[in-house]
N, CA, C and O atoms as a MOPAC input file, in Angstrom:
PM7 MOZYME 1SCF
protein

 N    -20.31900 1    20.39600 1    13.03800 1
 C    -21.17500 1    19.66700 1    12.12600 1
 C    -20.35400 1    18.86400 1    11.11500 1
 O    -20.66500 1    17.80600 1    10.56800 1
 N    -19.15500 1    19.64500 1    10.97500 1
 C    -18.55700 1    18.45800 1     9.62300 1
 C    -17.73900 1    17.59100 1    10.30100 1
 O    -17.30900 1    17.01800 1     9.30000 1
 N    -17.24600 1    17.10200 1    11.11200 1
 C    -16.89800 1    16.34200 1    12.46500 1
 C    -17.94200 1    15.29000 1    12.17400 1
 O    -17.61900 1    14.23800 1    11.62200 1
 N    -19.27500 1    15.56700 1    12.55800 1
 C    -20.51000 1    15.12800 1    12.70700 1
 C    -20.42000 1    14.02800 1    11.31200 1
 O    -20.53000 1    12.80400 1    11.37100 1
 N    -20.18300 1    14.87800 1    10.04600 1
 C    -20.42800 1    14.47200 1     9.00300 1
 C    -19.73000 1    13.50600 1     8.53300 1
 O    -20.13100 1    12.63200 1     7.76500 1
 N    -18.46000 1    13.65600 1     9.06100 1
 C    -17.11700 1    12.71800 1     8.42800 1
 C    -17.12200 1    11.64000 1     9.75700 1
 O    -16.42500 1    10.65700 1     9.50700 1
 N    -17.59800 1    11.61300 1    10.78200 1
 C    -17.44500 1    10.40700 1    11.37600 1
 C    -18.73300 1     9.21000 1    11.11900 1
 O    -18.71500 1     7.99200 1    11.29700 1
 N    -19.63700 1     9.96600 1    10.71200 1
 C    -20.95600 1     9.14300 1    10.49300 1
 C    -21.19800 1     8.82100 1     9.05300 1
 O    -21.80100 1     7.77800 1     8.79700 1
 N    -20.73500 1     9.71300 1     7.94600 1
 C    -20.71000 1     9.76700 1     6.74300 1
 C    -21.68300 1    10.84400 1     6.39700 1
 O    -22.21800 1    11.58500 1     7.22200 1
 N    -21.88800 1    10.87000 1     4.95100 1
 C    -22.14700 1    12.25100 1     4.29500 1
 C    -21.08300 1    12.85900 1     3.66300 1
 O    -21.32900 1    13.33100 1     2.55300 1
 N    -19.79600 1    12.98400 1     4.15500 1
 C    -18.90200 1    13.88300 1     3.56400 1
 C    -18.55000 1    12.65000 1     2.13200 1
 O    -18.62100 1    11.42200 1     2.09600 1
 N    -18.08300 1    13.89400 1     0.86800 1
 C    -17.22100 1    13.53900 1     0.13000 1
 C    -15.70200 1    12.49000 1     0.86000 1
 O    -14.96100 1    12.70800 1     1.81900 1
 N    -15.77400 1    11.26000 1    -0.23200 1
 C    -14.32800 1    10.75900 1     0.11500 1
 C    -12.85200 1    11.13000 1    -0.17400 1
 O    -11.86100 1    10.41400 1    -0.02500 1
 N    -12.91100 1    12.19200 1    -0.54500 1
 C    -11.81200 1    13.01300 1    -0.68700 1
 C    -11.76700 1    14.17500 1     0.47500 1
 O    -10.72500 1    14.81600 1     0.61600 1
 N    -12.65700 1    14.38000 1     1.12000 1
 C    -12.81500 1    15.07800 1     2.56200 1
 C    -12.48700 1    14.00700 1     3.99800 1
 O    -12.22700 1    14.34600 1     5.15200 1
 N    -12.58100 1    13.00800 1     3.56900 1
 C    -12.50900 1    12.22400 1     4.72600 1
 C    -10.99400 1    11.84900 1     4.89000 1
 O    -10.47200 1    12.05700 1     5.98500 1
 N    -10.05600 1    11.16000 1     3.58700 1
 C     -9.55200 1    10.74700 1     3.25100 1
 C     -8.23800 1    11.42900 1     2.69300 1
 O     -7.54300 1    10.87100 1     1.84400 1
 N     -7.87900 1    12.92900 1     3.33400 1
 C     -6.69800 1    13.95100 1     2.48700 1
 C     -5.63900 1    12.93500 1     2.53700 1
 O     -5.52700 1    11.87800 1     3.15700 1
 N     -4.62900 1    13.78800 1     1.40400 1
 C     -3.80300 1    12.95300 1     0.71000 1
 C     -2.77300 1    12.79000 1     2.47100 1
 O     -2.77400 1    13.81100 1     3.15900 1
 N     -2.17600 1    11.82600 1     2.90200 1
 C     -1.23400 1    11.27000 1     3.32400 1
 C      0.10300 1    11.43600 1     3.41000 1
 O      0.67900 1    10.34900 1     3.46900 1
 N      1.07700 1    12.70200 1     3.45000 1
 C      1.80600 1    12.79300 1     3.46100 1
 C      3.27500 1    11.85000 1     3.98100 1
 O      4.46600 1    11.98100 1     3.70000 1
 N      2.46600 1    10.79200 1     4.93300 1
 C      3.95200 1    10.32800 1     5.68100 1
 C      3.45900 1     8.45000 1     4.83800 1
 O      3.29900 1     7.43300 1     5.51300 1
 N      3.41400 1     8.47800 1     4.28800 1
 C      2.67600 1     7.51700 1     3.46100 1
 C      2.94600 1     6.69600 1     2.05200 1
 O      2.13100 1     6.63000 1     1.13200 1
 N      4.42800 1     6.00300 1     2.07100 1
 C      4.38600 1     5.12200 1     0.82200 1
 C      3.72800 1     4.18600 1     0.28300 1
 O      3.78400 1     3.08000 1     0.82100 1
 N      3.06500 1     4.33400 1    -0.71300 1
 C      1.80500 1     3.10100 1    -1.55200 1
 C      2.28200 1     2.39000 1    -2.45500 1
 O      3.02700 1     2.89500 1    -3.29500 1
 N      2.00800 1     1.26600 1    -2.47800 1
 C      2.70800 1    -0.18900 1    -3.40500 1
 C      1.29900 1    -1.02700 1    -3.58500 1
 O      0.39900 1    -1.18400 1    -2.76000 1
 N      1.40400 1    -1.49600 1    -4.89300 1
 C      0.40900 1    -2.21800 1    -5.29000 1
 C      0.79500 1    -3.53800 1    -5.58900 1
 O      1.39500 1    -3.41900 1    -6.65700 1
 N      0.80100 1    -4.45200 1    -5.34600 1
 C      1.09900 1    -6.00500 1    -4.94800 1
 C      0.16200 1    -7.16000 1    -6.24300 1
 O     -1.02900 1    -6.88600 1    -6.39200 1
 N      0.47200 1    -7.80900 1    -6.70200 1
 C     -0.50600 1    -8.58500 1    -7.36400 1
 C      0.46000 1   -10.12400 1    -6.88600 1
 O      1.61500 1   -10.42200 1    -7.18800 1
 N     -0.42400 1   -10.78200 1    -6.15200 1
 C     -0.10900 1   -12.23000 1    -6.13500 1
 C      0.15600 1   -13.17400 1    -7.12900 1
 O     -0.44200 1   -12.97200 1    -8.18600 1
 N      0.75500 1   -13.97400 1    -7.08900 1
 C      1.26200 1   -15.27100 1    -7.98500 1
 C     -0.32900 1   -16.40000 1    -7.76400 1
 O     -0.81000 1   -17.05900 1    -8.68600 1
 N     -0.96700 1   -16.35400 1    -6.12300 1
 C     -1.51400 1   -17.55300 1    -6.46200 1
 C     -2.74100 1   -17.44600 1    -6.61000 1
 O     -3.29000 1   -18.51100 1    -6.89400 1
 N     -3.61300 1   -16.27500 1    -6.50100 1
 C     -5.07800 1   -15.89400 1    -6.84600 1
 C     -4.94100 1   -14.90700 1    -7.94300 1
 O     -5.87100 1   -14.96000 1    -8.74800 1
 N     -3.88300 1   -13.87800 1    -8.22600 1
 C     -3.92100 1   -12.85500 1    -8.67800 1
 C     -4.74900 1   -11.66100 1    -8.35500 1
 O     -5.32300 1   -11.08200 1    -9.27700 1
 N     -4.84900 1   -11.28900 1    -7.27000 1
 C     -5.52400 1   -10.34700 1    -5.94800 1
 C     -4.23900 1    -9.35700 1    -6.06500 1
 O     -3.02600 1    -9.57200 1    -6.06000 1
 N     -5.00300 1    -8.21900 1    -6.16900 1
 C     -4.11700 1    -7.15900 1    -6.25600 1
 C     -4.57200 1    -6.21000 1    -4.75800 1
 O     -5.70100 1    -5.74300 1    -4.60900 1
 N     -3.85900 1    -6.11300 1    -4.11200 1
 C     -3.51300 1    -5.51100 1    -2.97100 1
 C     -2.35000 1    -4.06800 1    -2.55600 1
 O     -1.16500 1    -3.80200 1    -2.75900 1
 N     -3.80800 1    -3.26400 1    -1.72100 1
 C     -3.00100 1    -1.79500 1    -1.52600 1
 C     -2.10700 1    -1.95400 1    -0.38500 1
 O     -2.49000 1    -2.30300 1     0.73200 1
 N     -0.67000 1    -1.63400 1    -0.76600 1
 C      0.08200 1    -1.89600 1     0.86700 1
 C      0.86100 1    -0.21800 1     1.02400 1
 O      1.66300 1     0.43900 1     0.36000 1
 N     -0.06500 1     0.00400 1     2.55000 1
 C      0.54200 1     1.38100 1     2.87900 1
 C      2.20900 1     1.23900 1     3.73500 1
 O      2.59300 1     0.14300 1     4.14300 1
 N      2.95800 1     2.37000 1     3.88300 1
 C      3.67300 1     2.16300 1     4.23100 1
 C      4.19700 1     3.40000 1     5.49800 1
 O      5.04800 1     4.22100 1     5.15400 1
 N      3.79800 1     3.43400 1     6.50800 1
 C      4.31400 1     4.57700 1     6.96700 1
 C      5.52800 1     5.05600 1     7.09300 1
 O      6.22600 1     4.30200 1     7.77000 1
 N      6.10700 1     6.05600 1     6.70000 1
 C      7.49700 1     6.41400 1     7.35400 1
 C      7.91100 1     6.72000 1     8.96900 1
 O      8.93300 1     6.70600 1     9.65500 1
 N      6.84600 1     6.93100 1     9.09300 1
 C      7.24000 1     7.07700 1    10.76900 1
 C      7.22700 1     6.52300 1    11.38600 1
 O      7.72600 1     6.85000 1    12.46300 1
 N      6.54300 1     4.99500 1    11.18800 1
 C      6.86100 1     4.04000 1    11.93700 1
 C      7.15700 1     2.26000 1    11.50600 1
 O      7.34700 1     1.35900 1    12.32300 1
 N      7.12500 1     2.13800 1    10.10000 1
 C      6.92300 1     0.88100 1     9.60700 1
 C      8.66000 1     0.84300 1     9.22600 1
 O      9.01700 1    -0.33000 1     9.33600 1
 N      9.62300 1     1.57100 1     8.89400 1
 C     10.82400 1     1.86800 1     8.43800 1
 C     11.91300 1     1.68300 1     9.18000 1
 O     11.98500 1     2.45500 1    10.13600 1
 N     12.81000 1     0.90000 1     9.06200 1
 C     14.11800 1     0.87900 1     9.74500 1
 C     15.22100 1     1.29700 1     9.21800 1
 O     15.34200 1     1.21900 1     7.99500 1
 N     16.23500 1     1.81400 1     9.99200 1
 C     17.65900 1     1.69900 1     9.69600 1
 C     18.59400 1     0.86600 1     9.65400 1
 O     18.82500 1    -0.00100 1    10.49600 1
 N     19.31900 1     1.13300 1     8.44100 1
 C     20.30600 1     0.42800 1     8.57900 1
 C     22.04600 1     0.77900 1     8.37100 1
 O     22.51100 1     1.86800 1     8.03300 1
 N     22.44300 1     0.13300 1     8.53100 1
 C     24.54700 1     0.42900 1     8.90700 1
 C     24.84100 1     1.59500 1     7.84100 1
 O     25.47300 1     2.56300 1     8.26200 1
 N     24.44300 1     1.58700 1     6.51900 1
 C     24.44300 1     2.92600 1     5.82100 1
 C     23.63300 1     4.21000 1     5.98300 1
 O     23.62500 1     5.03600 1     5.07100 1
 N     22.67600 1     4.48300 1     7.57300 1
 C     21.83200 1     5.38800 1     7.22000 1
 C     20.92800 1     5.75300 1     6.40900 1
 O     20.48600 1     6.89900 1     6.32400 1
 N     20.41000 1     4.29700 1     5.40500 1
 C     19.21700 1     4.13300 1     4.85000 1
 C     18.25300 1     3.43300 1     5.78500 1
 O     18.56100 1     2.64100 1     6.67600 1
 N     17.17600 1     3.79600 1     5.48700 1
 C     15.50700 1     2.78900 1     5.65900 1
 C     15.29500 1     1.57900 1     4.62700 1
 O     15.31900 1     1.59300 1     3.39700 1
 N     15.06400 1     0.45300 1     5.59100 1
 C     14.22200 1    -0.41500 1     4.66000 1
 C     13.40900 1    -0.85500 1     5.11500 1
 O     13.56600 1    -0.74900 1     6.33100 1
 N     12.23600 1    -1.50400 1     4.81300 1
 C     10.92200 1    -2.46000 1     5.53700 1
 C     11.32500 1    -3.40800 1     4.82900 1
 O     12.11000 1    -3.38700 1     3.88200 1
 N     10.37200 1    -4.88300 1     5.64600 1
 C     10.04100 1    -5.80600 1     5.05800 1
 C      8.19800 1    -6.03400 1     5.72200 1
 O      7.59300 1    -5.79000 1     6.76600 1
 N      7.96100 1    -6.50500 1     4.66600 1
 C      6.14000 1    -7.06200 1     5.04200 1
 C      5.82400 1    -8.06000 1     4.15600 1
 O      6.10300 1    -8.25200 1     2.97300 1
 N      5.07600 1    -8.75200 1     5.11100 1
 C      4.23900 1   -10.04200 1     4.43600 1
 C      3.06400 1    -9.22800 1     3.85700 1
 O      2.90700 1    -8.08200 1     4.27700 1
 N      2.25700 1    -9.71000 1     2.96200 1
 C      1.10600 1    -8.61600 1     2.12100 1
 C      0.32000 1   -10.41100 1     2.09000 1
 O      0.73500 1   -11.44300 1     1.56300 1
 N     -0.52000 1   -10.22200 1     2.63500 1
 C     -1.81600 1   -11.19200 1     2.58300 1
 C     -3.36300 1   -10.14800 1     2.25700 1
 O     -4.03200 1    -9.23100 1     2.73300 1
 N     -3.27400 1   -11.17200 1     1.00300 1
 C     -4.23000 1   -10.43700 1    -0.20800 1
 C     -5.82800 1   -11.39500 1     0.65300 1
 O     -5.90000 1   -12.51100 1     1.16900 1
 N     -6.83200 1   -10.34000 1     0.45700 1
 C     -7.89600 1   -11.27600 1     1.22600 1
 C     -9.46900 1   -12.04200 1     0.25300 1
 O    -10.61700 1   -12.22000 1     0.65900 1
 N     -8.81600 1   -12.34000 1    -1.15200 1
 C     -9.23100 1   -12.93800 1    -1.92700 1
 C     -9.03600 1   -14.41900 1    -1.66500 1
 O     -9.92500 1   -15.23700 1    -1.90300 1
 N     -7.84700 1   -14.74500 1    -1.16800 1
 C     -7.29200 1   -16.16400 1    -1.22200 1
 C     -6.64000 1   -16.46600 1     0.00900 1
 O     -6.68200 1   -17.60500 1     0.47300 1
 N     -6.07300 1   -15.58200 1     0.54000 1
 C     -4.78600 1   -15.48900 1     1.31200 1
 C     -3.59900 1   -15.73900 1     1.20100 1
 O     -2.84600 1   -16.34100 1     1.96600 1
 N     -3.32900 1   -15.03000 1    -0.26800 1
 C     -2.00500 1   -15.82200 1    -0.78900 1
 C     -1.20600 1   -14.80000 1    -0.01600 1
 O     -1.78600 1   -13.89600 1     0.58500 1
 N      0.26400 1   -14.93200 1    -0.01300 1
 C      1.44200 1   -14.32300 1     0.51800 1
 C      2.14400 1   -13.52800 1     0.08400 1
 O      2.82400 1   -14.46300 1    -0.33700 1
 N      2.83700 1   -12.41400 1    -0.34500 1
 C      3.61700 1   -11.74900 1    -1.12700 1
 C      4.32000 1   -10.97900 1     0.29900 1
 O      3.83400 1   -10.37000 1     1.25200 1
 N      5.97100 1   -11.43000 1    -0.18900 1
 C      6.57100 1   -10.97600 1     0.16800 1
 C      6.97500 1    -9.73800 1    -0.19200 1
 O      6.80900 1    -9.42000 1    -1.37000 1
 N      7.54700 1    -8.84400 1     0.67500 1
 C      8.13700 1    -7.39400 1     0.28900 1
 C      9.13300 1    -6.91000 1     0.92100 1
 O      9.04300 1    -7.03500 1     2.14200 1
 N     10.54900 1    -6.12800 1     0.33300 1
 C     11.61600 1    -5.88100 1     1.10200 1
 C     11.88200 1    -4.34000 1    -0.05500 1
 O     12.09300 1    -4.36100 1    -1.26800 1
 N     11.78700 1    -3.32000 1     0.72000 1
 C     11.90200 1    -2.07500 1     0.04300 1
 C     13.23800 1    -1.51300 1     0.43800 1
 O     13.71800 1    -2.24300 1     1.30500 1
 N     13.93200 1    -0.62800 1     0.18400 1
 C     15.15300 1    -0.00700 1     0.32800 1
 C     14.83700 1     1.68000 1     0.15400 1
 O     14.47400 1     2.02100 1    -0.97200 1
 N     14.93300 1     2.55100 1     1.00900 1
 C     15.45700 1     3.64100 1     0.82700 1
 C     16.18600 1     4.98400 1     1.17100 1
 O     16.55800 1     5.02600 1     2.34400 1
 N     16.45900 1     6.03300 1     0.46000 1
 C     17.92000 1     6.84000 1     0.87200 1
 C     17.25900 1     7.58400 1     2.12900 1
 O     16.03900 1     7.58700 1     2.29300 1
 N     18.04400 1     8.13700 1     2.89500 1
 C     17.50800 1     9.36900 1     3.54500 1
 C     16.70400 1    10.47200 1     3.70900 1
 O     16.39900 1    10.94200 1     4.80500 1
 N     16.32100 1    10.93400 1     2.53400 1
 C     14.93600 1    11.55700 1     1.46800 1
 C     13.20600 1    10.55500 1     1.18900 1
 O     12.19400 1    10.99800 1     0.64600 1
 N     13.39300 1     9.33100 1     1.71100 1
 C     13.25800 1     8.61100 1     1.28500 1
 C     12.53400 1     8.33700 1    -0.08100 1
 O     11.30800 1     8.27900 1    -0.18300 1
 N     13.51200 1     8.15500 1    -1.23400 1
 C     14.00600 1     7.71800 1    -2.55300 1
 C     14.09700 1     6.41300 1    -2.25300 1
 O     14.61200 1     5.81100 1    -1.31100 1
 N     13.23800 1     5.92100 1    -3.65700 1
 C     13.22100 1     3.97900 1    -3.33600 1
 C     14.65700 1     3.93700 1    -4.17600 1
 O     15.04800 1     4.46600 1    -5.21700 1
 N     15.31800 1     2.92200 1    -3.06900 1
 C     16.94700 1     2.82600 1    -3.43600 1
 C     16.43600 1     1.43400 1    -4.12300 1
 O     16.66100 1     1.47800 1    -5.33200 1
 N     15.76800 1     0.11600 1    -3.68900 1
 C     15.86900 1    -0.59600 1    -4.72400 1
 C     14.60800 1    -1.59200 1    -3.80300 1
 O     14.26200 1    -1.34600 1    -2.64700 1
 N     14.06800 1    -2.74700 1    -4.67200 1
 C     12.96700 1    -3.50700 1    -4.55900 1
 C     13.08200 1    -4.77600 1    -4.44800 1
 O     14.06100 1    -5.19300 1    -5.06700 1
 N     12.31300 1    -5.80400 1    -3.75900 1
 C     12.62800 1    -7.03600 1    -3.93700 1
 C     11.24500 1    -7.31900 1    -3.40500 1
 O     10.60000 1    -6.68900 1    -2.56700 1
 N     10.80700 1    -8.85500 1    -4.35600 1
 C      9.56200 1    -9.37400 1    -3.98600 1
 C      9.35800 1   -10.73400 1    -4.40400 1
 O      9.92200 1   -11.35300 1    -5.30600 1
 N      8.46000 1   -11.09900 1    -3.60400 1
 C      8.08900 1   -12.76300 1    -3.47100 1
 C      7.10000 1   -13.01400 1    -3.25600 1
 O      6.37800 1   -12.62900 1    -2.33600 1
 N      6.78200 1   -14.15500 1    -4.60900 1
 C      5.13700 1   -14.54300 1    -4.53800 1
 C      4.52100 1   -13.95500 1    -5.36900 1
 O      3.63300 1   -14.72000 1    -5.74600 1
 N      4.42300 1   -12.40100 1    -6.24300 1
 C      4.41500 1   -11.43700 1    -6.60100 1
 C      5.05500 1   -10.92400 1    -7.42500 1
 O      6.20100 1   -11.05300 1    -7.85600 1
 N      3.50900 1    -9.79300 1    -7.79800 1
 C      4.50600 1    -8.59800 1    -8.68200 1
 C      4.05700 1    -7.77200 1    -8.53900 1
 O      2.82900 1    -7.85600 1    -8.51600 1
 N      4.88600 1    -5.91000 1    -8.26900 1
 C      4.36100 1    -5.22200 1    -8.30100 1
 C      3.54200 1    -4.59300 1    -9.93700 1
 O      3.90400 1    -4.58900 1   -11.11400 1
 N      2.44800 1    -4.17300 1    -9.28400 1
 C      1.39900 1    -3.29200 1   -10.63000 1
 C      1.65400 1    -1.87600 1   -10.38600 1
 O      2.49400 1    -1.21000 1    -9.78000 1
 N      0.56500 1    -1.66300 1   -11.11900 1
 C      0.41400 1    -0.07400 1   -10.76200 1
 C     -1.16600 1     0.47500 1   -10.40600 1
 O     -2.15200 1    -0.18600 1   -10.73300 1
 N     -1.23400 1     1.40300 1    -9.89700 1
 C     -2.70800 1     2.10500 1    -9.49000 1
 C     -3.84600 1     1.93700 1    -9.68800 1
 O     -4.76400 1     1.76000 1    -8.88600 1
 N     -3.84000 1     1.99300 1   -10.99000 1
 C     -4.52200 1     2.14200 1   -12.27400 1
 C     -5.37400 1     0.29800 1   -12.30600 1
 O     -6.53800 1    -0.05500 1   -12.49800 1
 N     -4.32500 1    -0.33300 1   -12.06700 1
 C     -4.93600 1    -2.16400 1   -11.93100 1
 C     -5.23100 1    -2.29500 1   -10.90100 1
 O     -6.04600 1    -3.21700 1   -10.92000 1
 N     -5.09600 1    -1.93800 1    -9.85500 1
 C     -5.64800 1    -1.53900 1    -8.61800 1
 C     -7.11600 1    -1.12900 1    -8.82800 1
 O     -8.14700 1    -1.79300 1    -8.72500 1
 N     -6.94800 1    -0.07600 1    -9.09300 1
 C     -8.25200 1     0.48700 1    -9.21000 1
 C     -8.98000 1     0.11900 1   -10.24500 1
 O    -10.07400 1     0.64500 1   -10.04000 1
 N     -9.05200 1    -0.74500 1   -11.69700 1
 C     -9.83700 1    -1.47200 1   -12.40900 1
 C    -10.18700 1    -2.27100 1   -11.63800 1
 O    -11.35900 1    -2.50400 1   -11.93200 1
 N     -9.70000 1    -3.29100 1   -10.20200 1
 C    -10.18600 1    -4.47400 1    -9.96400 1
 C    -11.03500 1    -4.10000 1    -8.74900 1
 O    -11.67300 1    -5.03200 1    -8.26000 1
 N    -11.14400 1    -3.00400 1    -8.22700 1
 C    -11.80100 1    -2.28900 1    -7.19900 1
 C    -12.98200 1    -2.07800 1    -7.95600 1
 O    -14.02100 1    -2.62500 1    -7.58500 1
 N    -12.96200 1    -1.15800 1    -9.24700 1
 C    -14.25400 1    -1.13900 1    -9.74000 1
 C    -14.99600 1    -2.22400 1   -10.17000 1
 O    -16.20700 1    -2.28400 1    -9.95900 1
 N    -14.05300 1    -3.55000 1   -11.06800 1
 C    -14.84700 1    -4.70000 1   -10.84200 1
 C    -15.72400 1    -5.21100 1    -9.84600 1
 O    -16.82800 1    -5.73100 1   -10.00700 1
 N    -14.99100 1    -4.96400 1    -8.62200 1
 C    -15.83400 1    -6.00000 1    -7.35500 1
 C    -16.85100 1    -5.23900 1    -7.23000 1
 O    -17.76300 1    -5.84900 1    -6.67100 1
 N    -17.16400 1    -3.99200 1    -7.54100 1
 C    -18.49400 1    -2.85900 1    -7.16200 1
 C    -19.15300 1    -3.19900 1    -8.46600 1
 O    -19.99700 1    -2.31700 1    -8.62600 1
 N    -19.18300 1    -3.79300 1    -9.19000 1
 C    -19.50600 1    -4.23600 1   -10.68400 1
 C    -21.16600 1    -4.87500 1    -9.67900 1
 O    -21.16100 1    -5.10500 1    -8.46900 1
 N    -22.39700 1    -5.03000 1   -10.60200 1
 C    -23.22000 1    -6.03700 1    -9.77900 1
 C    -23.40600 1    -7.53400 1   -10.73600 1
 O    -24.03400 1    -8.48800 1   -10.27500 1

C-alpha cells in the first residue's frame, strides 16, 4: 500500500524524497534572467578523474525561466571535499534563495 501511495501520491514529501546520499547540491543564480537553479550532482556517475586522483565535473546549468547558461567546473579530493570552484554566467547562492524563489512562484 505505501508503494501504492508514493507512486500515485498521498505520501508526505519527505517520504518520497529521503535525503540522497550520493548527491552534491549547488544553487546557481544566472547573470541574464536571474533564475536561480537546483543543480544535482551525482558522485557515481557525473564525476571524473583526474592525473592527481581528484574528481571534477563540468556542466552547463540552463535555468528554465529564460534559458540563460551558467557555466560550472567543480574540483574535488578523494573524500569528496570541494577542492575549489569556478563559474560562468553566474553566481553561486545558497538554499535558502532557492527556496524563497520556489515559494514565490507558488505565491498566487
Amino acid at each position: 500500500m505505501n508503494l501504492l501511495k508514493r507512486l500515485f501520491g498521498g505520501a508526505a514529501k519527505s517520504e518520497v524524497a529521503p535525503q540522497d546520499s550520493d548527491a552534491l547540491i549547488y544553487y546557481v543564480k544566472g547573470h541574464k534572467c536571474g533564475a536561480i537553479t537546483r543543480v544535482r550532482i551525482d558522485r557515481r556517475n557525473d564525476l571524473s578523474r583526474d592525473d592527481d586522483d581528484n574528481f571534477f565535473v563540468r556542466k552547463v546549468v540552463v535555468d528554465s525561466k529564460c534559458y540563460g547558461q551558467v557555466e560550472l567546473e567543480l574540483r574535488f579530493d578523494p573524500q569528496y571535499n570541494e577542492i575549489s570552484r569556478e563559474i560562468k554566467g553566474g553566481v553561486f547562492v545558497t538554499r535558502q534563495e532557492w527556496e524563497a524563489q520556489e515559494a514565490e512562484k507558488r505565491r498566487p
